[in-house]
C-alpha positions as CSV (number, residue, x, y, z in Angstrom):
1,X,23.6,108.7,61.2
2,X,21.7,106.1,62.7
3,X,23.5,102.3,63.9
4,X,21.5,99.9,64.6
5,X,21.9,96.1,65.7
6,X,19.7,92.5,66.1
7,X,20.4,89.4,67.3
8,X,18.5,86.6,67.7
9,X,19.8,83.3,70.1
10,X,22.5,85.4,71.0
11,X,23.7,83.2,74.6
12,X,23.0,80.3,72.0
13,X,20.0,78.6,74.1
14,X,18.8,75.2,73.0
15,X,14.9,74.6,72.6
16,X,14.4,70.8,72.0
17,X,11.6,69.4,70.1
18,X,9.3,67.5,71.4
19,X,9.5,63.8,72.5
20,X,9.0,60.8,70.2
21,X,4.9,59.3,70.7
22,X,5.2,56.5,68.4
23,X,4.0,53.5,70.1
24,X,5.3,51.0,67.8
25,X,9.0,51.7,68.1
26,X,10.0,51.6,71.6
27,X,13.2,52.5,71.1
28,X,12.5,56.2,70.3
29,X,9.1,56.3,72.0
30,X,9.5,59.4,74.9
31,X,12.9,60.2,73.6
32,X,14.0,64.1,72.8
33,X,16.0,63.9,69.7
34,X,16.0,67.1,68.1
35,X,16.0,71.0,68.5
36,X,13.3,73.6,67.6
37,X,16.5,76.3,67.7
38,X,18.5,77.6,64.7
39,X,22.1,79.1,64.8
40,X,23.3,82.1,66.1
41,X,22.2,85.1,63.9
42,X,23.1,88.7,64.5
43,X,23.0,91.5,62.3
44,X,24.3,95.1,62.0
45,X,23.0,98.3,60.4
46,X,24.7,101.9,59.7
47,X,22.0,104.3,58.0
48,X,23.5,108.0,56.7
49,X,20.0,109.9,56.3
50,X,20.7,113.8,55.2
């Protein structure tokens, strides 16, 4: 019997994106506004091999 586990962002890090370069709106120009990072995700296995 094999258990197995995976988890990926598990201390739920943020990556953020990278900043705005548009030149034209200088309202959002060098600005961080998103993240590169999805949710928590873990996962869990049980394998009965015989």
């Amino acid at each position: 019997m094999t258990f197995r586990t995976e988890a990926y962002n598990l201390f739920n890090n943020v990556n953020f994106g990278n900043p705005g370069t548009t030149l034209t709106t200088a309202q959002s120009f060098g600005k961080i506004s998103a993240t590169t990072t999805g949710a928590r995700f873990m996962q869990m296995a049980l394998r009965y091999d015989f």
